[in-house]
C-alpha positions as CSV (number, residue, x, y, z in Angstrom):
1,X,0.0,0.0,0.0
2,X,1.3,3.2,-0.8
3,X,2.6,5.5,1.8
4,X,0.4,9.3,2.1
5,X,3.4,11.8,2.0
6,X,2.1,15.1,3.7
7,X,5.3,17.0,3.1
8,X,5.2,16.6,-0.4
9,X,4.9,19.8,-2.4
10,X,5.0,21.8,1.0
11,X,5.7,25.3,-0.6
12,X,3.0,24.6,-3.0
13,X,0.4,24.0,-0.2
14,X,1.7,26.9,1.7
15,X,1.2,29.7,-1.3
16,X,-2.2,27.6,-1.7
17,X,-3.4,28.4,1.8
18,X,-2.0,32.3,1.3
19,X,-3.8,32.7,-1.2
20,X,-7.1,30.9,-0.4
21,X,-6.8,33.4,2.7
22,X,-6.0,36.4,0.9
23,X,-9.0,35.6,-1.4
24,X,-11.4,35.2,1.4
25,X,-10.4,38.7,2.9
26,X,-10.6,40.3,-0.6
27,X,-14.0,38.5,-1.3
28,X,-15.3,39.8,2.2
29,X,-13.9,43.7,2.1
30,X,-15.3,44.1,-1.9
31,X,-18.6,42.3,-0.5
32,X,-18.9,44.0,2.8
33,X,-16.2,46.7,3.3
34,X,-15.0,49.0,6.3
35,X,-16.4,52.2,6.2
36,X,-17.2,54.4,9.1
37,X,-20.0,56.9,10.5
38,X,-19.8,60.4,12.6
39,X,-21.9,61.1,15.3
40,X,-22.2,64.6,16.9
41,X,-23.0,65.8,20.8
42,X,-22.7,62.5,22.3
43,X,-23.1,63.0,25.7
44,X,-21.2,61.0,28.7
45,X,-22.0,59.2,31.6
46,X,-20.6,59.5,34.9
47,X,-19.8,56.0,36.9
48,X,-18.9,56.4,40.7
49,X,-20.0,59.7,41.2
50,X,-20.3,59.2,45.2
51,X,-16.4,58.7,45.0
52,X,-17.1,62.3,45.7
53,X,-19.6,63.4,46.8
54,X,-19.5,60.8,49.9
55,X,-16.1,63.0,51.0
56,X,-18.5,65.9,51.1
57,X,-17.2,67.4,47.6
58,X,-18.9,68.4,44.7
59,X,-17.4,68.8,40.7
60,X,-18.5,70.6,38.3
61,X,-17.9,70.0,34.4
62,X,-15.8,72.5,32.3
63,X,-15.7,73.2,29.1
64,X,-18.8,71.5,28.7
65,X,-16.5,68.8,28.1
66,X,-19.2,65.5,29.1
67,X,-20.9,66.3,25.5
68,X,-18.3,65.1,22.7
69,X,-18.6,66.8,19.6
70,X,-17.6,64.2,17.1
71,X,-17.2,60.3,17.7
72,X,-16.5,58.1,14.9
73,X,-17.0,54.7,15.0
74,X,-14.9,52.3,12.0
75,X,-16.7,49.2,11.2
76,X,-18.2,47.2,8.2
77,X,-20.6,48.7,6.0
78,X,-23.1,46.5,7.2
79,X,-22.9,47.5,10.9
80,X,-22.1,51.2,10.4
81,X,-25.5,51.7,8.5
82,X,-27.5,50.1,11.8
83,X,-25.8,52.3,14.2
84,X,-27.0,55.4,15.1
85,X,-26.1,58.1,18.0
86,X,-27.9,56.3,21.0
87,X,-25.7,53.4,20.3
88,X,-22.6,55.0,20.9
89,X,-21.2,54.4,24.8
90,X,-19.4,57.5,26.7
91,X,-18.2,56.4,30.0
92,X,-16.2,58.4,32.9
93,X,-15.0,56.8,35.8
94,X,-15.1,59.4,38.3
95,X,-13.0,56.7,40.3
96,X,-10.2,57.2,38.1
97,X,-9.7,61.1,37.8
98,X,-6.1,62.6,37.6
99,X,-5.4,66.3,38.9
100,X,-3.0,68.4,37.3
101,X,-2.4,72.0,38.2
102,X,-5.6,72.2,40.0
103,X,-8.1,70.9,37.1
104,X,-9.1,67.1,37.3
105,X,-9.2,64.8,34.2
106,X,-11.6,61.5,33.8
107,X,-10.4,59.3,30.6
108,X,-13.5,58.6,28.5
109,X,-14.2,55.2,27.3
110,X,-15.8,54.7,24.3
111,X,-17.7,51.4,23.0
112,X,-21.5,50.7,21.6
113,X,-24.3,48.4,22.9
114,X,-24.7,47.0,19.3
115,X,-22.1,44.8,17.5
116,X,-19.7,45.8,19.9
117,X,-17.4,42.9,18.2
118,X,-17.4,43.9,15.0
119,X,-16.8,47.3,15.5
120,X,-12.8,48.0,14.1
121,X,-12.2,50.9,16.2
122,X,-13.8,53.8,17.9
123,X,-12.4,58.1,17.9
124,X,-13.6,61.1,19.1
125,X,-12.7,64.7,19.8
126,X,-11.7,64.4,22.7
127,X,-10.7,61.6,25.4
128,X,-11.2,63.1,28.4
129,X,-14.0,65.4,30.3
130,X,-12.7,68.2,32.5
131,X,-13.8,68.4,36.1
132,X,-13.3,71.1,39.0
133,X,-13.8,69.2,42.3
134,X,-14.4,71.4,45.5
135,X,-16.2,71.6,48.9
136,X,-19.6,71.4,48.9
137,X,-21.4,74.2,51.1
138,X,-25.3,75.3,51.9
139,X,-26.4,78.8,52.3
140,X,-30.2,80.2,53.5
141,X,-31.0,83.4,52.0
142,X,-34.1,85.6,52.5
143,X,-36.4,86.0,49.3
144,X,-37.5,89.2,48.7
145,X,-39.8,90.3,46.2
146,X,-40.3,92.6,43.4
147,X,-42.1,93.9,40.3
148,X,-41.8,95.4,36.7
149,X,-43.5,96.9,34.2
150,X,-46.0,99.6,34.8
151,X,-49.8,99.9,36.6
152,X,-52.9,101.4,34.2
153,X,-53.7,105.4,35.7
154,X,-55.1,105.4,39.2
155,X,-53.1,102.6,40.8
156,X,-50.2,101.7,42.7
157,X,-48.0,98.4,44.3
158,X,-49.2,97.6,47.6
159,X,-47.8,94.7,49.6
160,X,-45.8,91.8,47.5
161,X,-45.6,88.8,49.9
162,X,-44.2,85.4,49.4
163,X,-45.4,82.3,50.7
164,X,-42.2,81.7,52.1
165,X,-39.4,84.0,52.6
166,X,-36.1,81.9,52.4
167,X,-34.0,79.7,50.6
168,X,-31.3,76.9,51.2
169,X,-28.7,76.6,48.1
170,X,-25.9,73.6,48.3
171,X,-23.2,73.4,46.1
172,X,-19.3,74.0,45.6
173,X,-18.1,76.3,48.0
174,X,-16.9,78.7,45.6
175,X,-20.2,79.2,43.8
176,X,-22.5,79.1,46.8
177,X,-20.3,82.0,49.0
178,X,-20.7,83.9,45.4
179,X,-24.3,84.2,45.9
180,X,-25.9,87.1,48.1
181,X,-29.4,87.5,47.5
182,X,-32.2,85.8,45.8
183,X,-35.7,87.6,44.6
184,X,-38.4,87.0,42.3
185,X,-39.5,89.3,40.4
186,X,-43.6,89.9,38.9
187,X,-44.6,91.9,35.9
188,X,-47.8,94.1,36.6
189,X,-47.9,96.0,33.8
190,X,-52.0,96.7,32.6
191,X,-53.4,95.2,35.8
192,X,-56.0,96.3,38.2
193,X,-56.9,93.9,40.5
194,X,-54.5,91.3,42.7
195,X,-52.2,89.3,41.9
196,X,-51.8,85.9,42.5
197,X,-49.0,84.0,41.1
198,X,-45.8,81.5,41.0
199,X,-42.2,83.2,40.5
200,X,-38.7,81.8,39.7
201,X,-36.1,82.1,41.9
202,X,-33.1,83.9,40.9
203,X,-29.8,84.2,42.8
204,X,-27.2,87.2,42.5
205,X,-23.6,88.3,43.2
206,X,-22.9,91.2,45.5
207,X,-22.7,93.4,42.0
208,X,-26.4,92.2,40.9
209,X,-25.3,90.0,38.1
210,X,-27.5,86.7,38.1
211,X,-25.7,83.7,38.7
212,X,-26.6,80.4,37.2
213,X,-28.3,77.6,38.9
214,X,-27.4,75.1,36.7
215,X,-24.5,73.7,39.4
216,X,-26.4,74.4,42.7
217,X,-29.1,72.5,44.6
218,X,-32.0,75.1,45.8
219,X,-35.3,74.1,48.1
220,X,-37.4,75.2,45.8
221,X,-36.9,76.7,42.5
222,X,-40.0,78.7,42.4
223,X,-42.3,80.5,45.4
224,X,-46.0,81.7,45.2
225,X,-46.3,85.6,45.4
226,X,-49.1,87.9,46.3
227,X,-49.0,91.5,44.6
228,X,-51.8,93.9,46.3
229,X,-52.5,96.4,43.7
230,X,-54.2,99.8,45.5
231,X,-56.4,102.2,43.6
232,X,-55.6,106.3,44.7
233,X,-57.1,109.4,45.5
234,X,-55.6,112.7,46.1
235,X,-57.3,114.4,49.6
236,X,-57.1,117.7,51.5
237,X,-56.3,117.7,55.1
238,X,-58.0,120.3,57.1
239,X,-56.6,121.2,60.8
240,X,-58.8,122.0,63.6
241,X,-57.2,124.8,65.5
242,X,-58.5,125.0,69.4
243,X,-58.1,127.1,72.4
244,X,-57.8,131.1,72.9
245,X,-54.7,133.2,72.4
246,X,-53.3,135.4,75.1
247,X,-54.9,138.6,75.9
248,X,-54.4,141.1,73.4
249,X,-53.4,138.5,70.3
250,X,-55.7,136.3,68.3
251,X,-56.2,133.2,65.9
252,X,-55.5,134.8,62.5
253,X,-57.5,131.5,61.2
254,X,-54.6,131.0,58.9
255,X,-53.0,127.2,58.7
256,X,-50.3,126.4,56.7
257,X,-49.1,123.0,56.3
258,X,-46.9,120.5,54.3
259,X,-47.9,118.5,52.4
260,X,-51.4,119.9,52.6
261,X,-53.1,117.3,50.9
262,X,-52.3,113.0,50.5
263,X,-52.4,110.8,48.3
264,X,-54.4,107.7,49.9
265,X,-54.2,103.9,48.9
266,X,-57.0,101.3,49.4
267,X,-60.4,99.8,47.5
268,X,-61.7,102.0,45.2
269,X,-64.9,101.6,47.0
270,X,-63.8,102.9,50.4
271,X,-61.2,105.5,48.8
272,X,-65.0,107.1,46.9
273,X,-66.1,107.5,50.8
274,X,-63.1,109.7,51.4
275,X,-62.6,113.6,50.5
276,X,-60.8,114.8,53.0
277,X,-58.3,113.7,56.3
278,X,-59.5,115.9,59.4
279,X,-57.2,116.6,61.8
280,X,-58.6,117.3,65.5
281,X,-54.9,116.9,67.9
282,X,-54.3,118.1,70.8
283,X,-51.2,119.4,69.8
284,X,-52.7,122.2,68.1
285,X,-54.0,123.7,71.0
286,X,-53.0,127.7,70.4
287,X,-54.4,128.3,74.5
288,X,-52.3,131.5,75.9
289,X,-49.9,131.6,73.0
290,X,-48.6,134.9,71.7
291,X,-46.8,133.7,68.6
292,X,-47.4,131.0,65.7
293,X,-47.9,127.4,67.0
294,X,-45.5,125.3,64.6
295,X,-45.8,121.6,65.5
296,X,-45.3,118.2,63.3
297,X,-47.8,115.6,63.4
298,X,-48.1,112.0,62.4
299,X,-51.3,111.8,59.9
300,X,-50.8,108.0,59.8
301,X,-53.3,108.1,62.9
302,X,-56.0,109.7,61.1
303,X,-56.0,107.3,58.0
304,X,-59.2,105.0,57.8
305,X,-59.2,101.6,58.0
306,X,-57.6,99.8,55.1
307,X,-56.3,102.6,53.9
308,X,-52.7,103.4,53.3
309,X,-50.7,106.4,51.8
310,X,-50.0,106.2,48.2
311,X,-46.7,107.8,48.1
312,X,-43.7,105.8,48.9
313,X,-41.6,108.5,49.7
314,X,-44.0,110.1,51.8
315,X,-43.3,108.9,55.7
316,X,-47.0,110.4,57.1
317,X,-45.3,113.5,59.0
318,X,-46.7,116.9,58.4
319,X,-45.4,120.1,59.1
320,X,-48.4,122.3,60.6
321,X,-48.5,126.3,61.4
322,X,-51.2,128.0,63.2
323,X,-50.7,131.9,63.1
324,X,-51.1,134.0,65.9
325,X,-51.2,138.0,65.5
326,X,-51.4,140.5,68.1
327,X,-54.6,142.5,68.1
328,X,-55.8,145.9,66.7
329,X,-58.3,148.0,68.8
330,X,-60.5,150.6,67.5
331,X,-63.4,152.8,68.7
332,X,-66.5,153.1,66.6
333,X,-69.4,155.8,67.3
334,X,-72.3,153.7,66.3
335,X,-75.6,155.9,65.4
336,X,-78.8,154.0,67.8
337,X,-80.6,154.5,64.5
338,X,-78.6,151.1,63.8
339,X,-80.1,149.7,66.3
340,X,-83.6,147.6,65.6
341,X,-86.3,147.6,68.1
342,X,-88.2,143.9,67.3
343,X,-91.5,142.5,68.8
344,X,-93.2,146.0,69.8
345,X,-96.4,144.5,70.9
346,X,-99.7,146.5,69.5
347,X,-100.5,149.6,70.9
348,X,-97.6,150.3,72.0
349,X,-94.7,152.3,70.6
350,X,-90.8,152.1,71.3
351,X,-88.2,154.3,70.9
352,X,-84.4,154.8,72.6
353,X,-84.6,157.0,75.2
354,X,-81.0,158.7,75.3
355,X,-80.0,162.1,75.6
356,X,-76.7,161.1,72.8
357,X,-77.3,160.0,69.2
358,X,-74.8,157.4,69.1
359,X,-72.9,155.1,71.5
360,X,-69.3,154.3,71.7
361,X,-68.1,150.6,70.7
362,X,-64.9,149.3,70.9
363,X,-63.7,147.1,68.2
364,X,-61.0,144.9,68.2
365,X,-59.3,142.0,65.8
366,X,-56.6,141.6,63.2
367,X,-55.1,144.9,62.2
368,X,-56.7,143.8,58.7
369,X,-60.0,143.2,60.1
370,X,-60.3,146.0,62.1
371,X,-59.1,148.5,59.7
372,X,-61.6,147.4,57.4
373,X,-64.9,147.7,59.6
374,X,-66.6,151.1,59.6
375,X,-69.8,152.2,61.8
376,X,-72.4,151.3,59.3
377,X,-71.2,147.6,59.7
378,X,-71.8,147.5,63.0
379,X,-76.0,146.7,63.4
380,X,-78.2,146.1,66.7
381,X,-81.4,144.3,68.1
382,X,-83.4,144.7,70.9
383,X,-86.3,142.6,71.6
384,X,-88.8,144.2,73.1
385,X,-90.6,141.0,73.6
386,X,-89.2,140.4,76.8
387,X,-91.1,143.6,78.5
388,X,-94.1,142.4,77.1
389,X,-97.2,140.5,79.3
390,X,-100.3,140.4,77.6
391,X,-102.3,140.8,81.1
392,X,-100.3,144.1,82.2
393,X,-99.9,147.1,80.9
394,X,-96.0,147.2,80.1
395,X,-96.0,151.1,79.1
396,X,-92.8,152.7,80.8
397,X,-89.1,153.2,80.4
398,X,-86.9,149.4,81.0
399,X,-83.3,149.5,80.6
400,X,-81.6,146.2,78.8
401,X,-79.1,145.6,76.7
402,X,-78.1,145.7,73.1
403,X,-77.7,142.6,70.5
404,X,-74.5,143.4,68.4
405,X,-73.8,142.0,64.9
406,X,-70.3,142.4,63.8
407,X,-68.3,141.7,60.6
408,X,-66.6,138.4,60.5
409,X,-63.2,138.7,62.4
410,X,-64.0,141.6,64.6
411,X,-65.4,141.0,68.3
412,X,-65.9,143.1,70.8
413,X,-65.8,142.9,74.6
414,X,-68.2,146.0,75.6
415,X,-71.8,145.5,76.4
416,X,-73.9,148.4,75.5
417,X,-76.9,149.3,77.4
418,X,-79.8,151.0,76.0
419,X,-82.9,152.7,78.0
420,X,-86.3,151.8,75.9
421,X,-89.1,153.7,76.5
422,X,-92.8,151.7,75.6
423,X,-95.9,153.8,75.4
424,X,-99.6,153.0,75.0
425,X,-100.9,154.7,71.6
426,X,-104.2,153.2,72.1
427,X,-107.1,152.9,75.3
428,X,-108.7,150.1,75.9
C-alpha cells in the first residue's frame, strides 16, 4: 500500500493556503467593506459619582466637556449603517480622575451596545472630560420680592408677599459663597386687581449679576407671590385749631401745612367714601400763645381703616403752622338808628330813650379786620318782647341791653346798654 506523503509539495500548499486566505479577505472587504459613521454631541456618563460626593465634595464640568462633539466609530458597512447616536457608549470613571495643576481629568471610554465585536475601532474629539472638584457648602437666604413693568392710571403696588421667605442653596463652596441674594421678580404692567402667582427664583452676586443655577441644589426653585394692587385718590387735610390766644393776640385763622393734601391707597370703593383727612390733635391747641404754634404731626393716625398712603416717599409726617397776631383795637361811634327795636307788641310804641345820638363801641381784631370795619357795619337788636305781658300794661321806660352783629373777624368785649321807653298809643 502506498505511503500518504504530507510533506510533499510543501511550498505549493503553503502559497495555496496564502492565497485561499487572501482571497477570502478580498472577497469579504469588496462584499462588505470598512467604512465608518460620525456622530455629533454624544453625551457621557458618569460612573462612581459618590467617589465624591460621599467626601463631602462636589465637581463641576468644564468646558462642557461630558458632551463630545464628534465620535467616529470604524466598522463594516453593514454595521455602520444600523448604528446610530444612542448606540454610541461614553463612560467616565469618576473613580479614576487625575489632577494636574488644579483641574481634574476623567479618561473617557468609548464602546457601543450594538455589534460591539465587529466594530474596528472607535475616535472622538476628545478623550477626556474636565472636572473642577471642590467643597460642597449650603447657604439660607431671605427672598425678597419685586415687580416690573407699569400699573394702568389710578393705581399703585401695595404689599408683595411670598409664601415663604427663604432659601437653602448647596453646592461648591466657591459658587454658593458667590451668591448674596435671591428675589423674584412679577410683571404688573396693565393690571387692576390682585395678583396671585408662581415666580422663579433667581440668585445674584454682590454686584447684581445673576448667577446660574445650573451647578447648585436650591429648596425650591420657584415661590407663590401675592402683589396687592391699590387704587388712589388725592385728599385735603384740614386742621382743627383750638383754644384762645393770650390777651391782646388772636387766631389769625390762617394754617399752613406741608404736604397739605395726601395721596391715599386702598379699595376704590372705600377711597370714593373719602374727601378729606381731618385733623382734631391736641397738639394744636393755640391756649395763651402769643406767637405761631408750629408743630409736626403724624397723619398716619387719622388714615381710615384699610387705607394706606400712596406715596412711597411720603413717611405720614406733616409740618403744621397755626398763626397768631397781636390785636388791633379801635373805637366806633355807632348811630342808635342802627339799632332795631323787634316784637313791639300793638299799641304800644318804642323808641331809645338817650340824651346822645350814638354810643361808643370798641372794636378789636386783626389789624386787617379792624381797619376794614366802619360804623355802618356795626347793626343792633333789641327785643322788646321780653317787657311784654299780655295781662299788664308794660308802658314805661326798662333799661336792657343791646344785641351786636359784627363783621366776621372783629369782636368786641363792651356791652352796650340802652334805655327803651314803651308807650300806649291806644285805650282800651
Amino acid at each position: 500500500m502506498k505511503k500518504l506523503n504530507l510533506t510533499a509539495n510543501l511550498g505549493l500548499k503553503i502559497a495555496s493556503l496564502l492565497f485561499a486566505a487572501l482571497l477570502w479577505f478580498l472577497v469579504t472587504n469588496i462584499s462588505d467593506p470598512v467604512d465608518s459613521v460620525r456622530f455629533s454631541n454624544v453625551p457621557v456618563t458618569f460612573r462612581n459619582a459618590n467617589s465624591i460626593t460621599d467626601n463631602n465634595q462636589v465637581y463641576q464640568v468644564l468646558e462642557d466637556s461630558d458632551v463630545i462633539s464628534t465620535v467616529s466609530v470604524f466598522a463594516p458597512r453593514s454595521i455602520v449603517d444600523s448604528l446610530s447616536r444612542d448606540n454610541v457608549v461614553a463612560i467616565a470613571d469618576l473613580e479614576n480622575t487625575t489632577n494636574i495643576d488644579g483641574t481634574y481629568y476623567v479618561a473617557i471610554q468609548l464602546s457601543t451596545n450594538k455589534y460591539s465585536n465587529q466594530i474596528q475601532s472607535i475616535t472622538s474629539s476628545i478623550d477626556s472630560v474636565k472636572l473642577n472638584i471642590e467643597g460642597r457648602d449650603s447657604k439660607t437666604l431671605a427672598i425678597s420680592a419685586t415687580t416690573t413693568g407699569t400699573l394702568t392710571d389710578g393705581y399703585i403696588i401695595g404689599d408683595v408677599v411670598t409664601d415663604q421667605n427663604q432659601i437653602r442653596i448647596t453646592g461648591a463652596e466657591s459658587i454658593v459663597q458667590s451668591v448674596k441674594s435671591a428675589s423674584v421678580n412679577v410683571e404688573v404692567t396693565g393690571y387692576t386687581t390682585n395678583i396671585g402667582t408662581n415666580a422663579e427664583i433667581h440668585l445674584y452676586d454682590a454686584d447684581g449679576e445673576e448667577i446660574s443655577k445650573d451647578n447648585l441644589k436650591l429648596s425650591s426653585t420657584s415661590v407663590g407671590v401675592s402683589v396687592s394692587i391699590l387704587a388712589t385718590k388725592r385728599v385735603p387735610i384740614t386742621y382743627q385749631v383750638s383754644g384762645v390766644p393770650a390777651d391782646g393776640y388772636v387766631a389769625t385763622g390762617k394754617v399752613e401745612s406741608s404736604p397739605d393734601s395726601v395721596l391715599l391707597a386702598g379699595r376704590m370703593s372705600v377711597l370714593n367714601k373719602i374727601d378729606s383727612i381731618s385733623v382734631d390733635d391736641d397738639a394744636l391747641d393755640i391756649t395763651g400763645r402769643t406767637d405761631d404754634l408750629a408743630i409736626t404731626i403724624d397723619l398716619s393716625a387719622y388714615l381710615p381703616g384699610n387705607v394706606s398712603f400712596g406715596d412711597e416717599d411720603f413717611n405720614g409726617i406733616a409740618t403744621v403752622v397755626a398763626y397768631i397776631d397781636k390785636k388791633t383795637e379801635k373805637t366806633l361811634n355807632i348811630p342808635y338808628s342802627q339799632v332795631e327795636l323787634i316784637n313791639v307788641p300793638e299799641g304800644y310804641e318804642a323808641v331809645i330813650d338817650e340824651e346822645e345820638s350814638t354810643f361808643a363801641l370798641a372794636v378789636n381784631g386783626l389789624a386787617e379786620n379792624v381797619n376794614a370795619i366802619n360804623e355802618r357795619d356795626v347793626t343792633g337788636v333789641v327785643d322788646i318782647a321780653q317787657f311784654f305781658d299780655v295781662n299788664t300794661d308794660v308802658s314805661g321806660t326798662y333799661r336792657t341791653s343791646i344785641s351786636l352783629s359784627l363783621p366776621g373777624g372783629v369782636t368786641t368785649s363792651d356791652t352796650v346798654d340802652v334805655s327803651v321807653t314803651l308807650t300806649k298809643t291806644v285805650e282800651e
